[in-house]
C-alpha positions in Angstrom: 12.6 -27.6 16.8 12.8 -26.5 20.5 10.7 -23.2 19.1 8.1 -21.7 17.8 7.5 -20.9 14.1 5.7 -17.9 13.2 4.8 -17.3 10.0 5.0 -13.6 9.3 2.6 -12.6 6.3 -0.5 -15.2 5.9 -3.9 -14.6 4.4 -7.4 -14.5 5.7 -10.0 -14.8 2.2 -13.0 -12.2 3.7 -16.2 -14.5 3.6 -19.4 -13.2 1.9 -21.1 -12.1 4.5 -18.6 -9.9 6.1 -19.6 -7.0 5.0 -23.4 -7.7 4.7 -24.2 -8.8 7.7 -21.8 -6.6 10.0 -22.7 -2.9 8.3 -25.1 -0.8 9.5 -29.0 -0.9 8.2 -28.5 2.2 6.1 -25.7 1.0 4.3 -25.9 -2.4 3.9 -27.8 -2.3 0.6 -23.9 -0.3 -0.5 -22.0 -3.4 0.9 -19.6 -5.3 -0.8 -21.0 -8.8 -1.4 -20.6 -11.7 -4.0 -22.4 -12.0 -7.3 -22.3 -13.5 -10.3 -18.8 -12.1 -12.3 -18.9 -10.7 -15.3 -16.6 -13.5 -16.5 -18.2 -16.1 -15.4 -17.7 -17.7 -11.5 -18.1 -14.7 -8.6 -16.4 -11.4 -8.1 -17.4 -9.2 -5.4 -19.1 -6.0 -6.1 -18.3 -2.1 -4.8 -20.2 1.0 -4.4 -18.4 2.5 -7.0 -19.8 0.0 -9.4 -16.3 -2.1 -9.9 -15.8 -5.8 -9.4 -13.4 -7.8 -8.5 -13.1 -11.8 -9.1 -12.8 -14.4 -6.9 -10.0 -16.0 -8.4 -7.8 -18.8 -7.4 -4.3 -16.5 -7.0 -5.6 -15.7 -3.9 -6.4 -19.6 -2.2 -4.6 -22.4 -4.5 -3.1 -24.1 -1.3 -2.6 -27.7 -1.6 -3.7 -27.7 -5.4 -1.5 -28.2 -8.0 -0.6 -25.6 -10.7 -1.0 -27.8 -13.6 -5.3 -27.6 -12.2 -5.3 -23.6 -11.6 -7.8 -22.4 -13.2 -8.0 -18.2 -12.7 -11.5 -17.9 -11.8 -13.2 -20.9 -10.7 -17.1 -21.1 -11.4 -17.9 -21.8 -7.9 -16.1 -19.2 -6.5 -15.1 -20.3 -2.8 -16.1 -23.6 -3.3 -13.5 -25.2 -4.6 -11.0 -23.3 -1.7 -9.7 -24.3 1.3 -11.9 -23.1 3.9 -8.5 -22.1 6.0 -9.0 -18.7 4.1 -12.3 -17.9 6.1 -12.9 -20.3 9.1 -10.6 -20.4 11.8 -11.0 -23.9 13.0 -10.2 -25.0 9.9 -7.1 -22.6 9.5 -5.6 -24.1 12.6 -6.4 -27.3 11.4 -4.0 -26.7 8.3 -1.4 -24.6 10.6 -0.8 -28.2 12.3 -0.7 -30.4 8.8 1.9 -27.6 7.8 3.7 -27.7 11.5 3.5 -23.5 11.5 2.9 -22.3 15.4 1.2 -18.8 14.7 0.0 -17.4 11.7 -0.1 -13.1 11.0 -3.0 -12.6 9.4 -3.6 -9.8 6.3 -6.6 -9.2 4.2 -6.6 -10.0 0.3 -10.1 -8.6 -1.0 -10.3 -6.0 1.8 -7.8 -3.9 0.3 -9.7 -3.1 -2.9 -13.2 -3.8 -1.6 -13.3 -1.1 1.1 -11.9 2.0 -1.4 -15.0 4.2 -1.0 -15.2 7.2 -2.4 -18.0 7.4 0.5 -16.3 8.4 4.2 -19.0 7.1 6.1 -19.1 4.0 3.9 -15.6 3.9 3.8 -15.0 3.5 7.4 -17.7 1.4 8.3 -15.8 -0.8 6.1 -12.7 -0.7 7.5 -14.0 -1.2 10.7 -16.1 -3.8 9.7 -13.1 -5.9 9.0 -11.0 -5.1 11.8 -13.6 -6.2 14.0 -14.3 -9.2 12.1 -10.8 -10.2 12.1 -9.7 -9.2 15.6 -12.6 -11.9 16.4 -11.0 -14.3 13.7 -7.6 -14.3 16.5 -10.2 -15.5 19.5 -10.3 -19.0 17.8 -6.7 -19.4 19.1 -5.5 -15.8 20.6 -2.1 -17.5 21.0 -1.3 -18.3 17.2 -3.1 -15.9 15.4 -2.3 -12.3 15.0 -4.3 -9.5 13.1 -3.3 -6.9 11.1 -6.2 -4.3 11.0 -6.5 -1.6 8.6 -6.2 1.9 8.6 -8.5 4.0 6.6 -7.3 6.2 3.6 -10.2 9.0 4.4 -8.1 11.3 6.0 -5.4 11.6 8.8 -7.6 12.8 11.9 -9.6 9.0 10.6 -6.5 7.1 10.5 -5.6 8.1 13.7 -8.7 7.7 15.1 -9.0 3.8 14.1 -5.2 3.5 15.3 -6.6 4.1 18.7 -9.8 1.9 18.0 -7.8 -1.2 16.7 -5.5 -0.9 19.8 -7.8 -2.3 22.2 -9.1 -4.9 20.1 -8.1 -8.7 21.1 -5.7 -10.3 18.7 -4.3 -7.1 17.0 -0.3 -6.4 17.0 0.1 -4.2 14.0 -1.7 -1.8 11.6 -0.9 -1.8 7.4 -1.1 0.8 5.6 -3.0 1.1 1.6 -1.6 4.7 0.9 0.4 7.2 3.2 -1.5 8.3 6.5 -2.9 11.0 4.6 -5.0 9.1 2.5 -3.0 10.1 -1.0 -0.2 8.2 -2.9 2.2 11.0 -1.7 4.0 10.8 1.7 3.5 14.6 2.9 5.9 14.5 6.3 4.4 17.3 8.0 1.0 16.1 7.9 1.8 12.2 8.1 4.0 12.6 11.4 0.8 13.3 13.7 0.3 9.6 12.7 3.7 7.9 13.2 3.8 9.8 16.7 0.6 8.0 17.7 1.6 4.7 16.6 4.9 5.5 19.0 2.4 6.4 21.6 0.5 3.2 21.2 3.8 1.3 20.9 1.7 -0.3 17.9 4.0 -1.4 14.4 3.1 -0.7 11.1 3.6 -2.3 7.5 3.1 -1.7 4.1 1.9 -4.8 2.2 3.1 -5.4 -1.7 0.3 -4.0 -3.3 0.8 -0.5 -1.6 -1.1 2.3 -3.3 -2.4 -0.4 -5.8 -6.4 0.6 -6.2 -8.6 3.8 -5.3 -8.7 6.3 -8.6 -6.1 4.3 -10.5 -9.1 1.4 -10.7 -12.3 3.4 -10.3 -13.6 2.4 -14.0 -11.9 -1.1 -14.4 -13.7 -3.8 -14.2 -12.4 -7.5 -14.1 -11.6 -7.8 -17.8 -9.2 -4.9 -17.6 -8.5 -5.7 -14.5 -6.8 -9.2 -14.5 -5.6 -8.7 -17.9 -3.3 -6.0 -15.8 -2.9 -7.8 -12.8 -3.5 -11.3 -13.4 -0.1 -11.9 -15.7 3.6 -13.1 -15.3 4.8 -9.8 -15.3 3.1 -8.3 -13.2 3.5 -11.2 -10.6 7.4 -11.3 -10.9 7.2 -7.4 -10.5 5.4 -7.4 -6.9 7.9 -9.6 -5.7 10.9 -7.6 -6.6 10.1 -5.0 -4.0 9.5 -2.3 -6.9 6.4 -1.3 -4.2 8.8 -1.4 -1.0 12.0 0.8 -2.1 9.8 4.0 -2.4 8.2 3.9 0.2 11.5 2.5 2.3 13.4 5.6 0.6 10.7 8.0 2.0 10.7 6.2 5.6 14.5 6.9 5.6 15.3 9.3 3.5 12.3 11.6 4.3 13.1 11.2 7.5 10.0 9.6 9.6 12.7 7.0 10.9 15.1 9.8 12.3 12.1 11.8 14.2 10.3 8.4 15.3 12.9 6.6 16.9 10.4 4.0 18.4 8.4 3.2 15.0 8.7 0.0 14.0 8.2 -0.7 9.9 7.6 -3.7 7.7 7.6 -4.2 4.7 5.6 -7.1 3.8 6.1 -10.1 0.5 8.8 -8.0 -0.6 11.8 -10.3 0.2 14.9 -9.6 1.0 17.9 -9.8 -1.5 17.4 -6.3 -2.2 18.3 -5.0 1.0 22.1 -4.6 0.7 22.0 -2.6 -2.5 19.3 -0.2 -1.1 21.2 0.2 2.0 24.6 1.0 -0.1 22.7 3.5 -2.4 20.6 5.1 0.0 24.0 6.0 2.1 25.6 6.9 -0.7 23.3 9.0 -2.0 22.7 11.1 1.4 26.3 11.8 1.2 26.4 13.0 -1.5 23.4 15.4 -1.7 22.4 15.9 2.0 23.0 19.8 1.5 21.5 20.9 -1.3 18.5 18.7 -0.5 18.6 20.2 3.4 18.4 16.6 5.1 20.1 16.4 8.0 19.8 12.9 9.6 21.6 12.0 12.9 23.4 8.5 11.6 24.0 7.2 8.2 20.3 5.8 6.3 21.8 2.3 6.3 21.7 2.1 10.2 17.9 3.3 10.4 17.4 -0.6 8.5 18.8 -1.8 11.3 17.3 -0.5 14.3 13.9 0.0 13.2 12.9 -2.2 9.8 12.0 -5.9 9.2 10.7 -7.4 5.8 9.5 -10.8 4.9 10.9 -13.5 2.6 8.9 -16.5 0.9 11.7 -18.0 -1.7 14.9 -16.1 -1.5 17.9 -18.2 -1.2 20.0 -15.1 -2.0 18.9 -12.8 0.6 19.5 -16.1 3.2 23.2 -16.2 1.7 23.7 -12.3 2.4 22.1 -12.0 5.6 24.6 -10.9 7.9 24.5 -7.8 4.8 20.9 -7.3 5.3 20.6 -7.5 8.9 20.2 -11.2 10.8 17.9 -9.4 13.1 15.0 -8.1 10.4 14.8 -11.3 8.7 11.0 -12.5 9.0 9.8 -15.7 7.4 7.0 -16.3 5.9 4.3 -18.7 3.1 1.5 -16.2 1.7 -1.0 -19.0 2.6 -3.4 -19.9 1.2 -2.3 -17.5 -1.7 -0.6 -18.6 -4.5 3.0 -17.8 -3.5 2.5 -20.6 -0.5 3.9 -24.2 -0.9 1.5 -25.4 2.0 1.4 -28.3 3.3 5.6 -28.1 2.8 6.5 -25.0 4.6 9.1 -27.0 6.9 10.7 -28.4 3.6 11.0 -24.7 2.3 12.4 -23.5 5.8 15.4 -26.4 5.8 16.5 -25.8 2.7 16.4 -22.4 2.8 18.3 -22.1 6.1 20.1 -25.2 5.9 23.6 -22.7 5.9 22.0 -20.9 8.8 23.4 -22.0 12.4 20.8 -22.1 15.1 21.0 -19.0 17.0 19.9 -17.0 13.3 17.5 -19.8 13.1 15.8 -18.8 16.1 15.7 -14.9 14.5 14.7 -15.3 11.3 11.6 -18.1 12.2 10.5 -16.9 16.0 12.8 -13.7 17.5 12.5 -11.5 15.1 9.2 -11.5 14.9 8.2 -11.2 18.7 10.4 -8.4 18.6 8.8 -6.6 15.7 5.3 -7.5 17.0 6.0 -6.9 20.5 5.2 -9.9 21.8 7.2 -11.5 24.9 8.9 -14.2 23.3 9.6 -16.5 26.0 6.3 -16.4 27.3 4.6 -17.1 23.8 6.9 -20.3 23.4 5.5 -21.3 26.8 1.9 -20.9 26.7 2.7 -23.0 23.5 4.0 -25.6 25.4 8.2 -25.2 24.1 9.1 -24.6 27.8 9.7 -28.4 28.5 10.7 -29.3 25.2 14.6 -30.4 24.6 16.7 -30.7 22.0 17.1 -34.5 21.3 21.1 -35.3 21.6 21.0 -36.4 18.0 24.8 -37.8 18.7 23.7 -40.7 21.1 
């Protein structure tokens, strides 16, 4: 390819120290670090006394799924270290042939829910700072997503600011509305989206959203995996039944239509869904825009267009109906080193999933699109990775 390839949703594993050794004095003893689980191998502990199991859904690249075994007794062991060390995360980027990996947390998301503000945000910032210095290793082909905290708006706003000036960040994500609750409450969240407009700073919403926090206060990891760890629940977080809410509330609600210059992903939701949510969500403003008192100034469907992107893994359906969906929010993406990620065959998965796909929406779905949703001068990222010389071999002679 004459091109880069960036891989939109990837996976940092937080090491065990993270927390520990980053936190300040009086709180360290209330950090999140590793112990022994409770069924066997190592989970990391929380303040609110709940654990959570290393487990292998969350690093099984390169191991076959006949040898998964849910939680290892070594814990990190037995992982590849790409999940935590960034030398050795570039080192797999090459084997797999992927030019820039964004990077999101996978423990992070449950492991900083404090009940505690202080605690709370010294946890969030904790990890923000930890991985904007992850992105230093190689500031050209590693972007960070940084968290916002769920303590309260003035605080999410606050570290929107913060994480703007860190090295290596491009984009926030979200683990509940702006306000900190699992209910989008316009007049209060808008003070938010208006900063991110102000920052010119993206946003997404990871599968997962508003998974955690009271709902898992007294579960611990038997409960725990038996709810999350099964087929059902797995086939369920891939079917975007976390994206259409909060999509509906982005649109439909409104935030789109008074922040013309957010940007929103939605993140290991894929893509096949698209049409039918943009069909239904226009037919349903027609049809109850006055009773409900929502007055937006163009049809829902055309808010997908200017201002949303989502990620695919494995959707050859969505790839057929692209033009339907929108060639220009199409981001690809692997989930490494989770276990949705065919690493080390990620160019294998990308030619037969775009072999239909001529090479201008190519170009969108594995490189343009992306820049554009992470603000990032295309043409000058493929040259500081060293595409501006490169040509197209004339196959034909």
């Amino acid at each position: 390819m004459n091109h880069p390839i960036i891989d939109s949703d990837t996976h940092v594993n937080e090491p065990a120290d993270l927390w520990t050794s980053r936190l300040p004095a009086k709180l360290r003893d209330r950090a999140p670090r590793l112990i022994d689980g409770p069924w066997g191998g190592k989970a990391w502990s929380t303040d609110v006394g709940r654990t959570m199991a290393v487990n292998m859904l969350v690093n099984t690249a390169g191991v076959s799924p006949t040898n998964w075994t849910l939680i290892p007794p070594d814990g990190y062991e037995s992982m590849r270290p790409g999940g935590w060390d960034p030398t050795a995360r570039l080192a797999d980027m090459d084997i797999d042939m992927i030019d820039v990996h964004v990077l999101f947390p996978s423990y992070a998301f449950l492991v900083t829910a404090s009940k505690d503000r202080e605690l709370h945000l010294a946890l969030i910032r904790a990890y923000n700072d930890w991985i904007s210095e992850f992105t230093t290793a190689a500031p050209n082909r590693l972007i960070a997503q940084a968290l916002i905290p769920t303590s309260s708006l003035d605080d999410a706003i606050a570290e929107a600011k913060r994480v703007r000036k860190l090295p290596g960040v491009h984009c926030v994500v979200l683990k509940t509305w702006p306000n900190g609750g699992k209910v989008a409450k316009h007049e209060e969240d808008d003070a938010f989206w208006s900063t991110l407009e102000d920052l010119d700073l993206p946003v997404c919403a990871h599968v997962g959203f508003n998974i955690g926090g009271e709902a898992m206060d007294h579960m611990d990891d038997p409960e725990m995996l038996r709810a999350m760890a099964t087929l059902p629940f797995i086939a369920q977080e891939k079917l975007a039944v976390d994206g259409m809410p909060i999509l509906a509330q982005m649109i439909l609600g409104g935030v789109l239509d008074r922040h013309p210059k957010l940007r929103f992903g939605l993140i290991e939701v894929g893509v096949g869904w698209v049409p039918f949510f943009r069909e239904q969500c226009d037919d349903n403003y027609l049809r109850h825009r006055f009773w409900t008192n929502t007055h937006l100034s163009m049809p829902p469907s055309e808010y997908w267009t200017r201002q949303c992107w989502a990620t695919f893994q494995v959707d050859p359906y969505g790839i057929e109906n692209r033009h339907r969906i929108g060639i220009d929010t199409i981001l690809w993406s692997s989930d490494y080193p989770h276990a949705g990620a065919d690493w080390p065959y990620a160019r294998e998965r990308i030619s037969t999933q775009l072999r239909h796909c001529d090479d201008a929406e190519r170009r969108k779905i594995l490189y343009e699109n992306a820049c554009r949703f992470y603000g990032i001068d295309a043409t000058a990222l493929a040259k500081r990775l060293g595409y501006a010389d490169r040509r197209q071999p004339d196959l034909r002679s």
